[in-house]
N, C-alpha and C positions, 0 to 999 in steps of 0.2 A: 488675894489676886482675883480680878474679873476676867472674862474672858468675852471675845469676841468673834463671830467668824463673819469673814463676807466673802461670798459666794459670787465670781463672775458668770453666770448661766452658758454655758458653749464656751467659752472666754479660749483655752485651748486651741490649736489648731494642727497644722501639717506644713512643713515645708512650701513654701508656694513660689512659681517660677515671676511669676511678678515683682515678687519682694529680693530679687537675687537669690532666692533659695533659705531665705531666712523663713520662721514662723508670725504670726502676727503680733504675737508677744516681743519676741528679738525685733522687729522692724519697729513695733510701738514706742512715742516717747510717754512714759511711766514711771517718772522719776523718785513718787514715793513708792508704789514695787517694789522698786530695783533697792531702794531705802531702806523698807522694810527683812529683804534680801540680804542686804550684805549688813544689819547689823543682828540679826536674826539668823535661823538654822531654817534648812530648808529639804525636800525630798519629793518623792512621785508617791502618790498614793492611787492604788486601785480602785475604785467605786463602785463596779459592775463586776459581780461573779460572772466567769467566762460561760456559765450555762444561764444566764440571764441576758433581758435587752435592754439596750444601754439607755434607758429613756430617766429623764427627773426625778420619778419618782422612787427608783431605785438607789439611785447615786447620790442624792440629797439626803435620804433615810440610811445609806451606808455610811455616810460622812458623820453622821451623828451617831456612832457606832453600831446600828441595829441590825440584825443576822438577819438577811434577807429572805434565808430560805426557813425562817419562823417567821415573820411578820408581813412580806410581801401578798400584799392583796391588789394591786392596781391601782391605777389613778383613780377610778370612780366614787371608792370609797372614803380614798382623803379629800379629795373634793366634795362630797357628802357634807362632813365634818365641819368643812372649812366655811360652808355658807350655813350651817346650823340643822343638816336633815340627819336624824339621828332613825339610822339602819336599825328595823325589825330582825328580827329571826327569818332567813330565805328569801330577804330582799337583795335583790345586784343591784349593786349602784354601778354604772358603766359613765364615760366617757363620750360626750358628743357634741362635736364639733357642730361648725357652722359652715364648708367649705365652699369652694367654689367651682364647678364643674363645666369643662369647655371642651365641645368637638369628641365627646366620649372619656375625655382623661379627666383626674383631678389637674386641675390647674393652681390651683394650692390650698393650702391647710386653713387659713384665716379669714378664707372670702374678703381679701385685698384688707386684711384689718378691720374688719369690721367693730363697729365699736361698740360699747356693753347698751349705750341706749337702744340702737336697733335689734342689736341681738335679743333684749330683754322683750321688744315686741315682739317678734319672730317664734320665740320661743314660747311665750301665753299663748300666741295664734298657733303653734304644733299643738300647745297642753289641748285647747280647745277641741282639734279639731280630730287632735289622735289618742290623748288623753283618757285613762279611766282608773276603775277600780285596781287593775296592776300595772298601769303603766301611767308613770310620773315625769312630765321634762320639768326642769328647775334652770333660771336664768343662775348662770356665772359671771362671768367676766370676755368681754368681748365676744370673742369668738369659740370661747372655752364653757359648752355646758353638761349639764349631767341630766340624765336617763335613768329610771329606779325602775326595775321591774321587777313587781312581786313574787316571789316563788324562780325567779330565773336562775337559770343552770350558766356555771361562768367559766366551763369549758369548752371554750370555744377559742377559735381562731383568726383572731380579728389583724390587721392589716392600719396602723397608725397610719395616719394621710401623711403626714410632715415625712415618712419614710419614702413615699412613692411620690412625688410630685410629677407631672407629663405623663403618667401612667394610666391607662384603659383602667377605668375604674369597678368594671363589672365583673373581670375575675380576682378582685379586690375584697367581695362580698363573702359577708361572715358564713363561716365553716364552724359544723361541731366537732371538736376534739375526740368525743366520743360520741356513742349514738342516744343515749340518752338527754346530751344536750343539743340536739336537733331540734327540737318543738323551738327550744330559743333564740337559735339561730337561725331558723324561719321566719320569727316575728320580728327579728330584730330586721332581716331584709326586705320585707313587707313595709317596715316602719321607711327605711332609706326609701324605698321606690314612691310610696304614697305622700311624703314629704318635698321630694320632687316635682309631684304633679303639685301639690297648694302654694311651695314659696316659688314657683315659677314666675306666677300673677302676681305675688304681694306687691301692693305699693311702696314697699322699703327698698325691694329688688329695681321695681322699676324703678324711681328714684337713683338707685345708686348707678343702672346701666344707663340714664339719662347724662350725670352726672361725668361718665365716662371710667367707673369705678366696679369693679368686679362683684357680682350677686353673691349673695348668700345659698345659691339654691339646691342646696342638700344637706341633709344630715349626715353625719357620720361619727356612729358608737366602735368605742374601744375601750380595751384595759379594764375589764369589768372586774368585780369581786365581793368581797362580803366584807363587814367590820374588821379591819384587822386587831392583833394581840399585841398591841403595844405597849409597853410602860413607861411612866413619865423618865425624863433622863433626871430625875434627881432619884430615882428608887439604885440607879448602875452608879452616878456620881453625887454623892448630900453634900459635896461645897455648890451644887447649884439649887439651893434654896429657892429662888426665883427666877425665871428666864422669860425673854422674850421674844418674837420673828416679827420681822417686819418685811413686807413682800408685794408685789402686786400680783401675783400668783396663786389662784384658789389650791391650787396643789400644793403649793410649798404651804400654806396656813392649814391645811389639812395635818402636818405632818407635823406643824407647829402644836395641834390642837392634840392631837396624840401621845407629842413629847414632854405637856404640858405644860409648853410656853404661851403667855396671853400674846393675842393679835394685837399690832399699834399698824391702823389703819394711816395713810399717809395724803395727805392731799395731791393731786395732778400723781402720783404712782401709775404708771400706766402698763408697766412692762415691755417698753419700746424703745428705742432711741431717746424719744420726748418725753422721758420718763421723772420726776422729779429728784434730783441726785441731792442736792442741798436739804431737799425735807426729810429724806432717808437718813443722809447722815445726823442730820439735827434729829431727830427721832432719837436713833440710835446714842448718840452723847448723852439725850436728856433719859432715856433706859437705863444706862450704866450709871447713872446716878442713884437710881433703886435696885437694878436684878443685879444679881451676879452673869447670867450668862446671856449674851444678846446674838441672833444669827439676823444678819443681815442678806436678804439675797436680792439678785438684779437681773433679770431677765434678756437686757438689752442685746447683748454680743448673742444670744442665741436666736434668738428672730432674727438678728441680721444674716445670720451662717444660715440658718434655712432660707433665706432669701437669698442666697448666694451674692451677695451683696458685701464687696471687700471692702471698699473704701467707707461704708457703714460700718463694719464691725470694727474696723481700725478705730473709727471715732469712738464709738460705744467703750472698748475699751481705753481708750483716752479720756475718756469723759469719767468712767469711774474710779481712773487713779488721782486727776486734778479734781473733780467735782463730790468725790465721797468718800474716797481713802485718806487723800489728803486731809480733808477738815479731820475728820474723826485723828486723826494720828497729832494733828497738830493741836485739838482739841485736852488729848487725853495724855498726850507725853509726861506730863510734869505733875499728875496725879501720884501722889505718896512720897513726894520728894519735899524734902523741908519739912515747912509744918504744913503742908497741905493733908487735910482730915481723910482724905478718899481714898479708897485703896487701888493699887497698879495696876492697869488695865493690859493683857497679853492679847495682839490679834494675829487673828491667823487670816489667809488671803488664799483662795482656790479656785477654777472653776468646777463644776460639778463632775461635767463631761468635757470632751471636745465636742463641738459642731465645726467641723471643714467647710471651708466657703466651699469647696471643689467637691464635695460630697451632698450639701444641702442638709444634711440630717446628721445626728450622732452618731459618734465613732465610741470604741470600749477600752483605748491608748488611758492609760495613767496618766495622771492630769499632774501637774505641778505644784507643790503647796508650800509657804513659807508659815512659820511660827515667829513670833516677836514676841519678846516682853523686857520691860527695863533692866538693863545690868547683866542678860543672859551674855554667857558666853556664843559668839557668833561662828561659825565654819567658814568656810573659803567660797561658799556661793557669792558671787559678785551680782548680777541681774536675776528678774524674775522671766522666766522661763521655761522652757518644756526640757531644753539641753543644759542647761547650767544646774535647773536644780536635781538634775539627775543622778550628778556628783553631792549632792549634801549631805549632812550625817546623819538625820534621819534613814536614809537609804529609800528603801519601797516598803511603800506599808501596804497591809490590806486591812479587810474587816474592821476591827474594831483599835487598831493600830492608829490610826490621830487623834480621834477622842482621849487613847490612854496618854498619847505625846503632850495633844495639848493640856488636858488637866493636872498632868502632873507637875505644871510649871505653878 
């Protein structure tokens, strides 16, 4: 048996007075879901230890059973990973955005999306100009980059942007946890203010406020840490001999590269809305033809929830049940039946977290997850859901509880 996971990123939600009080999921048309639901077993799983913050990197590395409080090092460092910066001894890798700042507040996390071309200029012109012997920026993706400070202390108290959006941004600024990591959290606020003053003037910023399109004009580090102790998931599970991720997300390929799964890069992957859904799942068909274990993730529904953006995140979600769960299911149904050589493919379907259109940011609610695979006996869950699968017989998992569900199939 092969196994599969696809990940709605935010996909999750909350009752909303819009939808008649249903969730995004219940009001969604998702007909393979609701497919994979009623011929499949289903249940709520926890992703976020209640003394953790419910952010991706957390809930994505929980899903794939790993104790958070052994391996959890922040975003910084699987985004390290993920673009190939391989952490010295006492280096932080941290978290740094590209935001967009208006009238004193952040005005949001992505500086109106900016896309990985400009970011990549933006980002050589910071190395240039703020750049040295301890201090590294490296382009990511879009508006997602990383910051490597030599010898820096990653106790400190940093403030994610996509948390505070309209928020006065300067009692925002990094705090040391302790007093020893003070000197870092000096430097790292030195770094925000003087990055301020240079992409002010850039020609990428003007251009974009020409354009009528929101600047890029601040930096902002988070989620710092060191190399985390990960081990590949085949050392906890040996029927996954091979694995792969596929992602537009430098953080979820971090956690890929951790878990030992190779990256399959995707053309137009954008982690948006206009993200390519057909090349993903095509991806993922032609993987299951060689790994045993393939995790597909999609970013889309959770940019939309931080944009408070309902009738986006509706799509986004419809887009991933017709445009990538679908193929893949209709793809791989009839693998191992007859004389078909392949062996049965089990997928599982989850979001990571919730992202609340009404909240703009992540919530730490038990997310919904179905299991599928040929011939399994199915439970009484009828739709995919936050309230239906609540009744399934899996029941509530945590920790390392879907991993054991799903491999055991």
């Amino acid at each position: 048996m092969k196994h599969i996971v696809i990940i709605g990123d935010g996909m999750a939600d909350r009752p909303m007075p819009e939808l008649g009080g249903k969730t995004l999921l219940q009001h969604a048309r998702i007909p393979y879901m609701d497919l994979l639901a009623r011929e499949g077993r289903c249940g709520l799983l926890k992703t976020v230890p209640d003394d953790m913050h419910p952010g991706s990197e957390v809930a994505n590395s929980s899903i794939l059973g790993y104790d958070q409080h052994k391996v959890f090092e922040g975003r910084g460092p699987l985004e390290a990973a993920s673009i190939g910066i391989e952490l010295q001894p006492g280096d932080m890798a941290i978290r740094c955005n590209l935001i967009c700042l208006e009238n004193g507040c952040i005005k949001n996390h992505s500086a109106g999306h900016l896309s990985t071309e400009e970011g990549d200029i933006l980002i050589r012109f910071l190395q240039e100009k703020l750049g040295g012997e301890r201090i590294h920026f490296y382009t990511g993706i879009q508006y997602r980059h990383l910051l490597v400070i030599g010898g820096g202390d990653k106790r400190l108290v940093c403030a994610p942007p996509h948390d505070h959006p309209l928020e006065p941004w300067q009692p925002l600024l990094v705090k040391a946890a302790v007093p020893q990591a003070q000197a870092t959290a000096d430097l790292l606020n030195e770094l925000i203010l003087r990055s301020q003053e240079l992409l002010a003037g850039h020609p990428v910023n003007l251009r974009r406020i020409a354009e009528g399109k929101d600047p890029a004009n601040s930096i902002w580090p988070w989620s710092g840490g060191y190399r985390p102790a990960m081990a590949p998931l085949s050392a906890t599970w040996p029927s996954i001999r091979s694995g792969a991720v596929i992602t537009a997300v430098d953080l979820i390929r971090g956690i890929g590269h951790y878990a030992g799964l190779r990256t399959i890069e995707v053309e137009g992957a954008t982690g948006l809305y206009n993200t390519n859904y057909e090349g993903k799942a095509a991806a993922a068909i032609e993987a299951l033809e060689q790994d045993d274990f393939v995790f597909v993730h999609v970013e889309a529904s959770d940019e939309a929830g931080h944009d408070g953006n309902l009738k986006l995140k509706l799509q986004t979600i419809e887009n991933l049940d017709r445009r990538l769960i679908g193929p893949i299911y209709e793809a791989v149904k009839g693998w191992g039946v007859g004389d078909d050589p392949r062996e049965s493919v089990a997928i599982a379907v989850l979001p990571d977290h919730p992202t609340p259109v009404a909240l703009r940011t992540h919530s730490r609610e038990a997310v919904p997850f179905l299991i599928y695979a040929p011939g399994m006996t199915a439970d009484d869950v009828r739709t995919f859901d936050e309230e239906a699968c609540a009744s399934g017989s899996y029941g509530h998992l945590e920790g390392d509880g879907f991993m054991k569900a799903l491999m055991a199939i």
